[in-house]
C-alpha positions in Angstrom: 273.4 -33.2 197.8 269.8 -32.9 196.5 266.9 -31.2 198.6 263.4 -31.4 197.8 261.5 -28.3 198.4 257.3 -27.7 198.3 257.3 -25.0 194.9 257.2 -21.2 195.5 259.4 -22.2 198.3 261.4 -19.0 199.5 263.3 -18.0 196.9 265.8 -16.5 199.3 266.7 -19.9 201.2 266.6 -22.0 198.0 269.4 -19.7 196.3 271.6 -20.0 199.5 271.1 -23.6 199.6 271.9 -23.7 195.8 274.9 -21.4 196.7 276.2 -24.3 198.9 276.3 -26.7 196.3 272.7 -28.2 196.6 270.3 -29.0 194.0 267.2 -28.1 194.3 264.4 -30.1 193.9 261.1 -27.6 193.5 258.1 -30.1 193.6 254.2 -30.3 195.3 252.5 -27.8 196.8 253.6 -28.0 200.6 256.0 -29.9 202.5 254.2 -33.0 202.5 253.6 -33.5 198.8 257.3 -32.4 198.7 258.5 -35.7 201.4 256.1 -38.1 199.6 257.4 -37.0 196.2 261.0 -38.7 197.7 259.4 -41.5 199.7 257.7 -42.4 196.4 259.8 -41.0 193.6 263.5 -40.1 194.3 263.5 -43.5 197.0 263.0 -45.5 194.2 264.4 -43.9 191.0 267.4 -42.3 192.8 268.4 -44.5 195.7 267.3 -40.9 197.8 265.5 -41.1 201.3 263.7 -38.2 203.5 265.7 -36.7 205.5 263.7 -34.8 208.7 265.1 -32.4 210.4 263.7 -32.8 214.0 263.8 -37.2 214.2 267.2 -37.9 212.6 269.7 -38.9 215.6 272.8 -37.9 213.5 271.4 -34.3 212.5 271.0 -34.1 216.0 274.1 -34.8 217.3 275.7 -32.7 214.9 273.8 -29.6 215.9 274.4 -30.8 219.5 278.0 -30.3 219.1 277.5 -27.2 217.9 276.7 -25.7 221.2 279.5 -28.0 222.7 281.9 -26.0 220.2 280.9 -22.4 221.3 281.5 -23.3 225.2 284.6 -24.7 224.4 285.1 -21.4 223.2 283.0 -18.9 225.2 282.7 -21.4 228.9 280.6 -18.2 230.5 278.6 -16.6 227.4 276.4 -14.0 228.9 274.1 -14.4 226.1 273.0 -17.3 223.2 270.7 -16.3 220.4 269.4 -19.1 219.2 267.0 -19.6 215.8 264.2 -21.3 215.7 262.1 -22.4 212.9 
């Protein structure tokens, strides 16, 4: 798995992420530079394709299920902390 990040990304995340198995991709100066780099670049030279996190039905569902899991678990949780961002 490859993910393109904008560089000076946080250095924090990216080691995780690199942790998991990913490569990662430091290129442009923000996020945009960073999708149009693979739209334009890894699309073409890689097969690769952008990935977003918030319009990607199958991401989706896959965090969905995530909450399905926990009240399988937990049916009456008093409390959910859930991240945003």
């Amino acid at each position: 798995c490859s993910i393109v990040v904008p560089e000076g990304n946080n250095p924090g995340k990216n080691e995780a992420m690199r942790g998991l198995g990913a490569e990662v991709i430091e290129v442009g100066k923000d996020f945009d530079e960073a999708k149009v780099h693979v739209e334009e670049v890894l699309a073409k030279t890689e097969g690769m394709r952008y990935v977003h996190s918030a319009n990607e039905p199958m991401l989706i569902a896959g965090v969905g299920t995530m909450a399905w899991e926990i009240f399988e678990e937990l049916p009456d949780p008093d409390v959910m902390l859930v991240p945003i961002g």
